[in-house]
C-alpha positions in Angstrom: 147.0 172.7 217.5 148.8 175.2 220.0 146.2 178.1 221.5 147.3 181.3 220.5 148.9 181.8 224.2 151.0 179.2 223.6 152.2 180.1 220.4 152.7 183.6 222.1 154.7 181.8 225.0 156.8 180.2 222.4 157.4 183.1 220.2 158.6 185.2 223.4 161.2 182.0 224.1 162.9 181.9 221.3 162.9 186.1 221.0 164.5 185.9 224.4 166.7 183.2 223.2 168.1 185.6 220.8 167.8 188.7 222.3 170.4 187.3 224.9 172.4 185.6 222.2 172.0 182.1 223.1 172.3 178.7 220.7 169.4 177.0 222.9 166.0 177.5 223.7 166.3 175.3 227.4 163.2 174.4 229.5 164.0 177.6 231.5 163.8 179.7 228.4 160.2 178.2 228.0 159.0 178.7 231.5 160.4 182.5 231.7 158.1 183.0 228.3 155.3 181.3 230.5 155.7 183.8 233.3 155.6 186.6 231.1 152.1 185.4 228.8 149.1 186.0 230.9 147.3 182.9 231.3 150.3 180.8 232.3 151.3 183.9 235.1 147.8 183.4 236.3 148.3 179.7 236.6 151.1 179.9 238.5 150.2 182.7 241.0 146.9 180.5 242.3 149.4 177.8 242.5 151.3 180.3 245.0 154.4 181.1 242.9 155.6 184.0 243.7 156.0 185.0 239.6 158.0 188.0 239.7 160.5 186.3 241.8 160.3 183.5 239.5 161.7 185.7 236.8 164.3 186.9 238.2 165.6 183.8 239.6 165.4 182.4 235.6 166.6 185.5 234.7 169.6 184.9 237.0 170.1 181.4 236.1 170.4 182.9 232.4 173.2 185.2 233.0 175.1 182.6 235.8 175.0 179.3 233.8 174.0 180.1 229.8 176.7 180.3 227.2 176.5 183.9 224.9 177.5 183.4 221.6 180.4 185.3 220.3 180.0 189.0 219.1 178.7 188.4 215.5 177.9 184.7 215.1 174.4 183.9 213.8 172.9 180.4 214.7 169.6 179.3 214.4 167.6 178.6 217.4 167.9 174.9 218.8 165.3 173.7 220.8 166.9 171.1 223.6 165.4 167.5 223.8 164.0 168.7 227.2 162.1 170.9 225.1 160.7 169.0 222.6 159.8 166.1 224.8 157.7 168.4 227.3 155.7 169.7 224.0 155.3 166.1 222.3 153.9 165.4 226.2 151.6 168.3 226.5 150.4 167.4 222.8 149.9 163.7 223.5 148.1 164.2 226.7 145.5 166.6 225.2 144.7 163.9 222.6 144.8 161.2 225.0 142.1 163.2 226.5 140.1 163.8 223.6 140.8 167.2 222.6 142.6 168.9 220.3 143.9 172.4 221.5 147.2 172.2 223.6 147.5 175.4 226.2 149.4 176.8 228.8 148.8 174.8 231.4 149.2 171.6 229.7 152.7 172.7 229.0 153.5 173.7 232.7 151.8 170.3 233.9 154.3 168.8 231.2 157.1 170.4 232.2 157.4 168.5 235.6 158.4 165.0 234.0 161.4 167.3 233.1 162.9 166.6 237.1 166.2 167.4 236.9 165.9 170.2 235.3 166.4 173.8 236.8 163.3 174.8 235.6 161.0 172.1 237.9 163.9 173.1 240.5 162.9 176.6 240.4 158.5 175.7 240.4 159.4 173.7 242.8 160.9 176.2 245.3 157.8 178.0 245.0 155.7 174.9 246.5 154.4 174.5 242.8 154.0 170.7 242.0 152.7 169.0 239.1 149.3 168.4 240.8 148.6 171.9 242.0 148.7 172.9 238.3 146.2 170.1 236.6 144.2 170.9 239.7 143.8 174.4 238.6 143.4 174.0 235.0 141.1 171.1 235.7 138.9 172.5 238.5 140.4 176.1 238.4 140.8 175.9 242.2 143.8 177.9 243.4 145.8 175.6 245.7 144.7 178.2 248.8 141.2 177.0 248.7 140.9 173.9 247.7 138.4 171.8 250.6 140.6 169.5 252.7 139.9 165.6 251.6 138.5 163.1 253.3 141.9 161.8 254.8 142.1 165.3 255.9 141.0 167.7 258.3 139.3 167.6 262.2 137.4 164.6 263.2 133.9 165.5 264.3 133.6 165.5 268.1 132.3 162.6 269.4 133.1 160.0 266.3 135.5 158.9 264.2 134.1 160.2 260.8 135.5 163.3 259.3 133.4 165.8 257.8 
């Protein structure tokens, strides 16, 4: 069962799909939905994405490399492979885990076995990586105060533990 932001999410992407008169709802199509439903913005930001910028770099990646239909074709709405693996992962994953709701976040953290796509290029550019988002929706720690690990960090004067 998808949340009802993710169903939002994926409404959006395949009304931008068609709004801009592509055949293919691509990975980028899904993350420019995320950025745009509120959870998944939110998400992103304490993962410090720069989210507006995100947009307009997908929304420049739409007009520089995406194929518009000709003036007056119809076609249905095909989702890419890319797609439908990184929601058969989010939806596997959450069951693995025990539970049955697949959200936001668990598509985002999904999205990064995509790695040669444009769309983990982009996340990526913003220092966003797979772990700063199960982090958050796991702990909800935004990546900007999270407590340094053991391995990290000052050693206290005088020994060799860190604190």
């Amino acid at each position: 069962m998808l949340s009802k932001g993710l169903e939002s999410a994926l409404t959006s992407a395949v009304s931008e799909v068609k709004r801009r008169k592509h055949e293919y709802l691509t990975l980028e199509h899904l993350l420019y939905a995320l950025c745009l439903e509120p959870t998944a913005e939110g998400i992103l930001a304490a993962c410090g994405a720069d989210v507006n910028k995100l947009r307009e770099q997908l929304l420049q990646f739409f007009s520089e490399n995406l194929e518009v239909l000709p003036e007056g074709a119809e076609s249905e709405v095909i989702q890419t492979l890319g797609v439908r693996r990184v929601l058969q992962r989010a939806v596997w994953q959450k069951r693995a885990s025990g539970k049955e709701i697949v959200e936001v976040g668990d598509v985002l953290a999904a999205l990064f076995e995509e790695e040669d796509s444009y769309a983990v290029y982009f996340l990526r550019s913003h220092g966003v990586s797979r772990l700063d988002v199960l982090e958050y929706i796991s702990h909800g720690l935004p990546t900007a105060s999270r407590e340094p690990g053991w391995d990290a960090g000052p050693r206290r004067q005088g020994s060799g533990e860190r604190p």
